[in-house]
DRENMI-911609 format. One record per residue (C-alpha): x, y, z; residue number from 1; residue in three letters; chain. Coordinates in steps of 0.05 Angstrom, whole numbers, plus 5000, padded with zeros to 4 digits. Example, Ala and Ser with C-alpha at 12.3 -4.5 7.8 and 13.67 -1.06 7.14 Angstrom:
  east  north    up  seq  type  mol
  5246   4910  5156    1   Ala    A
  5273   4979  5143    2   Ser    A
% end
This chain:
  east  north    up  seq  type  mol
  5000   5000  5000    1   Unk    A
  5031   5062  4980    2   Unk    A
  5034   5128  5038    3   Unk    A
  4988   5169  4998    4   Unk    A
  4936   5103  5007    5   Unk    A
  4949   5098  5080    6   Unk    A
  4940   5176  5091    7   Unk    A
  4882   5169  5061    8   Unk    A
  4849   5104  5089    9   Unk    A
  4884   5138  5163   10   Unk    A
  4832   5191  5143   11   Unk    A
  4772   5158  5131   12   Unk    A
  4793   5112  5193   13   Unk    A
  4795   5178  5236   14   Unk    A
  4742   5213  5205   15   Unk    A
  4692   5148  5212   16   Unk    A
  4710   5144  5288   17   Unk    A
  4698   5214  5309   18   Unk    A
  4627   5218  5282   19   Unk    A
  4570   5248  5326   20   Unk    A
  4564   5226  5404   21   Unk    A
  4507   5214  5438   22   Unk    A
  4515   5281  5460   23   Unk    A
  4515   5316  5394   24   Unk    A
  4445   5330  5348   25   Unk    A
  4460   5281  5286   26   Unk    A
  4485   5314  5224   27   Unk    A
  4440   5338  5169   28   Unk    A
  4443   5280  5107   29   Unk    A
  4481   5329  5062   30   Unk    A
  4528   5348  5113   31   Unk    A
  4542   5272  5137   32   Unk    A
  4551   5255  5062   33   Unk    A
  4599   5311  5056   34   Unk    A
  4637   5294  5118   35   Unk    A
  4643   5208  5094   36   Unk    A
  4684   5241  5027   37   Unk    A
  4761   5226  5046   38   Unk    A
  4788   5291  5063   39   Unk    A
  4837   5287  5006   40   Unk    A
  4788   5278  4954   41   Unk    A
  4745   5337  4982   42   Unk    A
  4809   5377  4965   43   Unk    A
  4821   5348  4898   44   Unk    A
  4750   5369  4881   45   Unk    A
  4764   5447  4902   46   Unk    A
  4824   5454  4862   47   Unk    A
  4785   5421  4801   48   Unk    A
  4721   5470  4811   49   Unk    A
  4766   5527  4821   50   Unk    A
  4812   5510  4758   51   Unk    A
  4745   5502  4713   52   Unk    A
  4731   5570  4733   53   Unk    A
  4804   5606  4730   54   Unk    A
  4848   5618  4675   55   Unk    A
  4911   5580  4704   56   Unk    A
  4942   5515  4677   57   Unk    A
  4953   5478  4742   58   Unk    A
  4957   5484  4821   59   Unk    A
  4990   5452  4865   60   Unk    A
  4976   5458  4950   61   Unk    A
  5019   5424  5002   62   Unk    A
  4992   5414  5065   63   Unk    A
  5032   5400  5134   64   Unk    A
  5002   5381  5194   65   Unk    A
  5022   5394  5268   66   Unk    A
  5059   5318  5271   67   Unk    A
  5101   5319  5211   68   Unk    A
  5069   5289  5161   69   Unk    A
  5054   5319  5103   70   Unk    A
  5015   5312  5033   71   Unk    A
  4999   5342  4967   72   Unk    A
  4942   5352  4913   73   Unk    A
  4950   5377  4846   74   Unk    A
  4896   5398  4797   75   Unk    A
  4912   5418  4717   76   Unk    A
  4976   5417  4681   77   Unk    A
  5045   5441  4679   78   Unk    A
  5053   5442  4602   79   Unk    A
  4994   5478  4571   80   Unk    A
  5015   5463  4496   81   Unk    A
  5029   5391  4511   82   Unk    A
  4974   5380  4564   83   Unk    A
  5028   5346  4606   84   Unk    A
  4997   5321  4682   85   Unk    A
  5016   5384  4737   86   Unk    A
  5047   5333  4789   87   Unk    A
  5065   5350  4865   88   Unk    A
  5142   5338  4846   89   Unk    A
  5134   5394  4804   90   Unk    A
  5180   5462  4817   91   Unk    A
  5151   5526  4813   92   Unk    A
  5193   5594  4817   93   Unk    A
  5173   5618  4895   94   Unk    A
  5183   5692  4887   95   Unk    A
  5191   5730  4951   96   Unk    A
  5162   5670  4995   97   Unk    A
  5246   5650  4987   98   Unk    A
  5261   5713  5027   99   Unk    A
  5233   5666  5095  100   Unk    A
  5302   5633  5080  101   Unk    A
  5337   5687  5077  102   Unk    A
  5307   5726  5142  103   Unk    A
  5315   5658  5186  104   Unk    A
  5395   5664  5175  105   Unk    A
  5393   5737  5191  106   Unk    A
  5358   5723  5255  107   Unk    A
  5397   5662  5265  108   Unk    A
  5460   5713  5260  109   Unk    A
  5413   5759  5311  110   Unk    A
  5409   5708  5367  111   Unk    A
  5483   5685  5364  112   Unk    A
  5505   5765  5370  113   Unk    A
  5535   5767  5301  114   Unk    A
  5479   5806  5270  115   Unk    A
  5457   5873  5303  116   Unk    A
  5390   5877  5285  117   Unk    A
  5387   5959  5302  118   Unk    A
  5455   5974  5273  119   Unk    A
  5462   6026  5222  120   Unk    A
  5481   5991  5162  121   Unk    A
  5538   6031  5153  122   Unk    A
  5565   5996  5201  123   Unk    A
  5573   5941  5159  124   Unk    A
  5570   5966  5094  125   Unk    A
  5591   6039  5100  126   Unk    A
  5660   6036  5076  127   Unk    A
  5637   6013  5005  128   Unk    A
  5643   6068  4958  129   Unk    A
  5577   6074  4922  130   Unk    A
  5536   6063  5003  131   Unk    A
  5531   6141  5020  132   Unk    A
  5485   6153  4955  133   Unk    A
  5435   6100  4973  134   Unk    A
  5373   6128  4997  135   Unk    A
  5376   6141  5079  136   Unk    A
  5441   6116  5081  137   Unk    A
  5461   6151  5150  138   Unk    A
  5391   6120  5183  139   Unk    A
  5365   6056  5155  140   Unk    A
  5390   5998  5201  141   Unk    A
  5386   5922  5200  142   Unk    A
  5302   5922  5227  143   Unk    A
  5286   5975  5177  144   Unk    A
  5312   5933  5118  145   Unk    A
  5287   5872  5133  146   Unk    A
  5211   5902  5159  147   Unk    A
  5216   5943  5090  148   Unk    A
  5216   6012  5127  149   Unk    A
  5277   6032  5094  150   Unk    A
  5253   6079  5041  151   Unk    A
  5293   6053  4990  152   Unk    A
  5247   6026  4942  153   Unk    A
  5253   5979  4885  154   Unk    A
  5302   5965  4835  155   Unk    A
  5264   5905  4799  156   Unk    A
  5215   5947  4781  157   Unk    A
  5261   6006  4758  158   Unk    A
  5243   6009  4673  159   Unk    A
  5328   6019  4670  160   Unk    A
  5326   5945  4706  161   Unk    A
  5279   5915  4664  162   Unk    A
  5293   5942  4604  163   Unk    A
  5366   5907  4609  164   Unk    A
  5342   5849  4636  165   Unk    A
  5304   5839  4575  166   Unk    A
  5371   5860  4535  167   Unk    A
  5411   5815  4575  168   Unk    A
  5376   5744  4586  169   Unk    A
  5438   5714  4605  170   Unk    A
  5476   5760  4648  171   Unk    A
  5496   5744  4725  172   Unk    A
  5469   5802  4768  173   Unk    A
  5515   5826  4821  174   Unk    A
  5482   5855  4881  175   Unk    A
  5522   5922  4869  176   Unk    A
  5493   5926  4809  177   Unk    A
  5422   5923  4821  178   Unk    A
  5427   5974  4880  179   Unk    A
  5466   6018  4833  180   Unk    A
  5387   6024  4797  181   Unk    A
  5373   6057  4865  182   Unk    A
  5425   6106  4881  183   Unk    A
  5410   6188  4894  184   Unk    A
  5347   6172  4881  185   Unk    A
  5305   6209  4935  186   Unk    A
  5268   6170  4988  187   Unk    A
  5195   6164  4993  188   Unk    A
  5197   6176  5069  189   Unk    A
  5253   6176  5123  190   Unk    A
  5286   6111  5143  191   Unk    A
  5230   6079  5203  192   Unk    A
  5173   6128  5185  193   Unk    A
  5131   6089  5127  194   Unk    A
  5130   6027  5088  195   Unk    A
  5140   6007  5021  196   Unk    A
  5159   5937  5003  197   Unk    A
  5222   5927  4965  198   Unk    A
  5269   5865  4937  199   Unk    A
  5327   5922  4945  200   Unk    A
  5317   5919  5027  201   Unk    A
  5336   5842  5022  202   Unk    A
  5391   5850  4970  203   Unk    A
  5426   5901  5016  204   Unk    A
  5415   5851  5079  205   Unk    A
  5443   5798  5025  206   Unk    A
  5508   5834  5021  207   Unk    A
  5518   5849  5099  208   Unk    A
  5511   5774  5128  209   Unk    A
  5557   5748  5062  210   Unk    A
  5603   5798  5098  211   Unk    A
  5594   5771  5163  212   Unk    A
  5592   5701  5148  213   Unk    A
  5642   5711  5088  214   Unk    A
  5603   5649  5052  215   Unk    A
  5553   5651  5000  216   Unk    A
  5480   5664  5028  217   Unk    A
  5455   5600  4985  218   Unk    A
  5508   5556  5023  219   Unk    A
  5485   5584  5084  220   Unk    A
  5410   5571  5080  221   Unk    A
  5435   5493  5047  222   Unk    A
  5473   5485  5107  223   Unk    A
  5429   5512  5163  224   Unk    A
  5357   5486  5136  225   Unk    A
  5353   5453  5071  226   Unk    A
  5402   5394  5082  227   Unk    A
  5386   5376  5158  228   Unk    A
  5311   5391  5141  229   Unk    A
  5314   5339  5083  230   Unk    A
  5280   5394  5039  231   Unk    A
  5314   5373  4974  232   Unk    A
  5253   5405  4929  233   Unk    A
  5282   5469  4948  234   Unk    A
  5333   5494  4908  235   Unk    A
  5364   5559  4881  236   Unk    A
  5334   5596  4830  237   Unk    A
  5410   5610  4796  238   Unk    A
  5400   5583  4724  239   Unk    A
  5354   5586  4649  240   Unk    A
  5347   5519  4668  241   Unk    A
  5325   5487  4732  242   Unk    A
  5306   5416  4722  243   Unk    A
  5241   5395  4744  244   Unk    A
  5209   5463  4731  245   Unk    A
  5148   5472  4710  246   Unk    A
  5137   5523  4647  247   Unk    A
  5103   5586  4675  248   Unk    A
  5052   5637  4643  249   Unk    A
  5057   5709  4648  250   Unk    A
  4998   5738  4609  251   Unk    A
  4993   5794  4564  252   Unk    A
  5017   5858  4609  253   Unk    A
  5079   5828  4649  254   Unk    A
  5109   5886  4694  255   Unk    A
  5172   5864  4672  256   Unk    A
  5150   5869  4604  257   Unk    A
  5168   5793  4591  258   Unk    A
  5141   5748  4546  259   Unk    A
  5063   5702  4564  260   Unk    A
  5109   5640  4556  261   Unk    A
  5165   5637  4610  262   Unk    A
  5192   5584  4587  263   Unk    A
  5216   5556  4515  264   Unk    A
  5252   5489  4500  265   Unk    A
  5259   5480  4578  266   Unk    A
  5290   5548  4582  267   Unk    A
  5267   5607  4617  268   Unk    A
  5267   5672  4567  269   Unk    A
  5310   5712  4635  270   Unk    A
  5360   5686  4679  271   Unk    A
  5320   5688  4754  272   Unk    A
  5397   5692  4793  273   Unk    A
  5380   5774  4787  274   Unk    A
  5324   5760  4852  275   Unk    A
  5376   5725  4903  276   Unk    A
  5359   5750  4963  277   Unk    A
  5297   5777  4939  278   Unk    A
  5265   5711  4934  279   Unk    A
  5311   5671  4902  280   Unk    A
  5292   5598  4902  281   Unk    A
  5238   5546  4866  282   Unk    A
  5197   5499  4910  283   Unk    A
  5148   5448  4902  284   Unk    A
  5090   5476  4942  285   Unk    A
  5105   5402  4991  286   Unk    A
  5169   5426  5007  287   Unk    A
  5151   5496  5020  288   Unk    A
  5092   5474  5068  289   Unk    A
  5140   5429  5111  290   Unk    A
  5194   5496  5105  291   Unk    A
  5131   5532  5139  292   Unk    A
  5126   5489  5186  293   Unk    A
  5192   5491  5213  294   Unk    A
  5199   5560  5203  295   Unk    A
  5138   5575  5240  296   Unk    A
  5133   5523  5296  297   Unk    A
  5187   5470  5288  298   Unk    A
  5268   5468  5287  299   Unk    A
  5286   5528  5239  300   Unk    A
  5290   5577  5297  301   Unk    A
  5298   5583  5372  302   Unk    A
  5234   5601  5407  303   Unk    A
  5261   5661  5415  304   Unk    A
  5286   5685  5348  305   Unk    A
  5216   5660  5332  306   Unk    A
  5186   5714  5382  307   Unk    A
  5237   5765  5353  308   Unk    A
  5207   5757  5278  309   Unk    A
  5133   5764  5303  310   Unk    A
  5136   5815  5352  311   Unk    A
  5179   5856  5310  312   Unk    A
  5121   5872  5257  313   Unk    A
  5092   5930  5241  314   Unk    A
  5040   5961  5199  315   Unk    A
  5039   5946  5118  316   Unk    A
  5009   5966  5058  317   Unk    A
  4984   5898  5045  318   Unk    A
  4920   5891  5067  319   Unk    A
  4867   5915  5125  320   Unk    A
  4905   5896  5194  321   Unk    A
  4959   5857  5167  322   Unk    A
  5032   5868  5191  323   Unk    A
  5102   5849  5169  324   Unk    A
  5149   5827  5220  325   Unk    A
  5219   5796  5205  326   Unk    A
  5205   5767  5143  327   Unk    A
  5138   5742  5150  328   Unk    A
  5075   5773  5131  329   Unk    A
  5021   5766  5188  330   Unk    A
  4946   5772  5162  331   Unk    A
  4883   5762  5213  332   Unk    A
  4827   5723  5178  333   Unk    A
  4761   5716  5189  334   Unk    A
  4751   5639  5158  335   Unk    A
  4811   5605  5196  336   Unk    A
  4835   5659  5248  337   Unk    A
  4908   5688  5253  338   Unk    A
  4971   5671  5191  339   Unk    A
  5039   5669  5189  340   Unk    A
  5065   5657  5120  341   Unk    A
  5089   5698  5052  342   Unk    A
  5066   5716  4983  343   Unk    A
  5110   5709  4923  344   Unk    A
  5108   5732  4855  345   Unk    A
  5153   5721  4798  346   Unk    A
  5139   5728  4725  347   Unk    A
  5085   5668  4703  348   Unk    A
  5080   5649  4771  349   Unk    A
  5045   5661  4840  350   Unk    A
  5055   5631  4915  351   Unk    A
  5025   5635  4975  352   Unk    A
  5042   5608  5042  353   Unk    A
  5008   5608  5100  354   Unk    A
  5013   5586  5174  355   Unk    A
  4965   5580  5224  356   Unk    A
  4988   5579  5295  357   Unk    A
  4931   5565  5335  358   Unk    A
  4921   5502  5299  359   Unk    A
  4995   5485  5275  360   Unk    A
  4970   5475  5204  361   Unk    A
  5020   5504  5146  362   Unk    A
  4994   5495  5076  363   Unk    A
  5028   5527  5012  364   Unk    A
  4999   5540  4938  365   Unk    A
  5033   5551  4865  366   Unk    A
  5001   5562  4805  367   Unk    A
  5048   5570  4733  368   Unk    A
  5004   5637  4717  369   Unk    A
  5017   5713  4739  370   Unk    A
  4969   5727  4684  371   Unk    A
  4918   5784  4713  372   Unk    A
  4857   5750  4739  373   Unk    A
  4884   5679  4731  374   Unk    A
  4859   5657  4798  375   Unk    A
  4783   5674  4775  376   Unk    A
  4735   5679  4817  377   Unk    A
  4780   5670  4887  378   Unk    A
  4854   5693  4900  379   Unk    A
  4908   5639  4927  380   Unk    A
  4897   5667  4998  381   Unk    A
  4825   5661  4997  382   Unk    A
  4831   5585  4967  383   Unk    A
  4885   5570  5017  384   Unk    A
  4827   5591  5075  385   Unk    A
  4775   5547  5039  386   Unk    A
  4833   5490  5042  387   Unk    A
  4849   5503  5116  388   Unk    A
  4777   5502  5140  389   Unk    A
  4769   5442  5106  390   Unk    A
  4825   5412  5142  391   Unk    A
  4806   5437  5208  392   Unk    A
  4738   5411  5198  393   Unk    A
  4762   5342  5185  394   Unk    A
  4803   5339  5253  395   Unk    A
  4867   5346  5211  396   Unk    A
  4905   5380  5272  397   Unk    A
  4941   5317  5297  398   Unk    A
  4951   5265  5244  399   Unk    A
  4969   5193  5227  400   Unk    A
  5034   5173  5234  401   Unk    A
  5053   5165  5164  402   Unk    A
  5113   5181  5117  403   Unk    A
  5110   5257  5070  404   Unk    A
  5070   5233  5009  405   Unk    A
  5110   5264  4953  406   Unk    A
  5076   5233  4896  407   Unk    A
  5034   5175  4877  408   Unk    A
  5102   5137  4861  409   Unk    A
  5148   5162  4916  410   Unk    A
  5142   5173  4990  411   Unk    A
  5204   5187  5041  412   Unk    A
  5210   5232  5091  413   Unk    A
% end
C-alpha cells in the first residue's frame, strides 16, 4: 500500500471514528455525506472546481500538519501546449516566499550576537564606495531593511532594470549592480517612518551577512535548513534551466514586460539569479509547506528568534490589519483565524504560504500563471482559507503517523 493510500484510508479511519456522540444532534444527510468524502478527495474536488473556473494551467497545494506528516494535491497541468499532468514533484519559481530563507539566517545571526539587528548599516557596509548615495544611508539599520521601512524602494521594478534584463537574458546580476538602479534617488519617506515593500531591502541585507559570514547566502541557507531539514525540492533559482520546473505563464501585460510564455525548450526567456535574496529559490508547494512548518513552529528557529520575527512587525500596505514582521507577513482572517506565512510573485508564477498557529496547520499554493485574473473567481489566499477550513473541519490537527506523500510513486520523509 503506498503512503498516499494509507494517509488516506488513516483519514477515513479517523474521520469514521469521530462521528456524532450521543451528545451531539446528528448531522444533516448532506452534511454527513459531505463529511464520509476522504478529506483528500474533498480537496482534489476544490482545486478542480476552482481550475474550471480560473484561467491557470495547474495548482499545486501542500499541506503540513502539526505531527510531521505531510501531503499534496494537484489539479491541471504544467505544460499547457502539451497538456502534460501538473504533478506535486513539480517546481515552481517561489518569488519573495524565498526571502523566509533568507530572514531565518539573519535572525539566526541575531540570536548568536553576530547580527545587530538595530545597527546602522553603515556599520557594515559603509565603507563601500557607492553606500553614501543609497537612499537614507546615514539612518536605515538592519530592522528597517528587513521590515521594508527603509525607504529605499525597488530596483526590479526600475524600467532601467527591466529594460536590460530583457537586453541581457543571460547575464549574472551582482548585488552592486542592482542597488546601483537605486542610488540618489530620493526616498519616499525617512528611514523607520513608512513602508514600502522592496526586493532592494533584502539584497542590501544579502550583502551584509555574506560579509559577516564571508560564505555565500545559498550555502548558508543549504547548510542551516535545507540539508538537515531533508527539503531537497528546494533549490536555488541561479540558472535558464532548473530541472524539474514547470513552464510558467505570464499573460499579456507582464510588469517586467516579459514574454506570456516563460519558458521555451525548457528554458526560461531571463535568467531568475537577478532575485537572490529577493526571493531567490523554486519549490514544490510540499516542500515549502513542511519549510513553513519549521519556520513557523518546528526546528528552523529558537523560540526566541521566533518571538523576535513576530513581535517585530509592524503596519503594511498589504491589506486591512495585516503586519510584516521579520520576514513574515502576518494577516488576521476571518475563515481560519490568525497567519503566518508569505506571498510570492515572479513572472508566470504566484505563491502563497500560509501558517496558522493556533492550529499548527501550514499549507502552501503555486500556480504556473501571473496572468491578471488567473485565479478567477477566488485569490490563492482566499483558496488557501477554503483548504484550511476544510482541514480543520476534518480533525486534521494531529495526524496519522505516516511518511511525506511526495507523489503517487514516491514517499520518504
Amino acid at each position: 500500500m503506498t503512503a498516499t493510500r494509507r494517509l488516506l484510508l488513516s483519514i477515513c479511519v479517523v474521520c469514521a471514528a469521530s462521528g456524532p456522540s450521543a451528545q451531539q444532534p446528528p448531522q444533516p444527510p448532506a452534511a454527513a455525506a459531505a463529511a464520509a468524502v476522504p478529506l483528500r478527495d474533498r480537496i482534489q474536488a476544490y482545486l478542480d472546481e476552482w481550475r474550471s473556473a480560473a484561467a491557470f494551467p495547474g495548482a499545486s497545494v501542500g499541506i503540513a500538519l502539526p505531527d510531521g506528516t505531510a501531503f499534496g494535491v494537484v489539479t491541471g497541468v504544467s505544460d499547457r501546449a502539451a497538456g502534460t499532468p501538473l504533478t506535486v514533484d513539480g517546481l515552481f519559481l517561489a518569488g519573495s516566499t524565498g526571502k523566509t530563507l533568507f530572514a531565518a539566517v539573519a535572525l539566526q545571526l541575531v540570536e548568536k550576537g553576530v547580527l545587530d539587528l538595530d545597527a546602522p548599516a553603515a556599520k557594515y557596509l559603509g565603507a563601500r564606495p557607492w553606500f553614501a548615495r543609497l537612499p537614507n544611508a546615514k539612518d536605515v539599520t538592519v530592522r528597517h531593511l528587513m521590515t521594508h521601512t527603509s525607504g529605499i524602494v525597488r530596483y526590479e521594478m526600475d524600467p532601467a532594470f527591466t529594460s536590460a534584463l530583457r537586453a541581457q537574458p543571460d547575464k549574472v546580476w551582482r548585488p552592486e549592480e542592482e542597488v546601483a538602479f537605486q542610488l540618489g534617488a530620493t526616498p519616499p519617506f525617512a528611514a523607520g517612518q513608512g513602508w514600502d515593500y522592496s526586493d532592494t531591502n533584502y539584497i542590501v541585507l544579502g550583502m551584509i551577512v555574506e560579509g559577516l559570514t564571508h560564505k555565500a547566502y545559498y550555502d548558508e541557507i543549504r547548510t542551516r535548513f535545507l540539508v538537515p531539514l531533508h527539503l531537497d525540492r528546494i533549490v536555488p533559482s541561479t540558472s535558464r534551466r532548473i530541472p524539474g520546473l514547470v513552464p510558467g505563464y505570464a499573460g499579456p501585460r507582464d510588469p517586467l514586460g516579459l514574454p506570456d510564455e516563460m519558458m521555451v525548450k525548457g528554458e526560461l526567456v531571463i535568467n531568475p539569479q537577478f532575485e537572490w535574496a529577493g526571493g531567490g529559490f523554486a519549490t514544490t508547494p510540499l516542500d515549502l509547506a513542511r519549510w513553513g512548518r519549521e519556520l513557523y513552529a518546528g526546528r528552523a528557529l529558537s523560540p526566541a528568534a521566533r518571538k523576535l520575527m513576530i513581535d517585530a512587525a509592524v503596519p503594511a500596505r498589504l491589506g486591512p490589519e495585516t503586519k510584516y514582521g521579520l520576514g513574515v507577513i502576518i494577516r488576521p482572517s476571518s475563515p481560519v483565524g490568525l497567519t503566518w506565512g508569505h506571498s510570492g510573485f515572479f513572472p508566470g508564477y504566484q505563491t502563497e504560504l500560509i501558517h496558522l498557529p493556533d492550529a499548527g496547520l501550514t499549507l502552501a499554493i503555486q500556480i504556473n500563471s501571473s496572468a491578471p485574473r488567473a485565479t478567477g473567481p477566488r485569490s490563492l489566499l482566499r483558496g488557501l482559507y477554503d483548504i484550511a477550513a476544510m482541514v480543520n473541519a476534518a480533525g486534521r490537527t494531529t495526524a496519522p503517523a505516516v511518511p511525506v506523500t511526495r507523489s503517487p510513486a514516491r514517499a520518504g520523509t
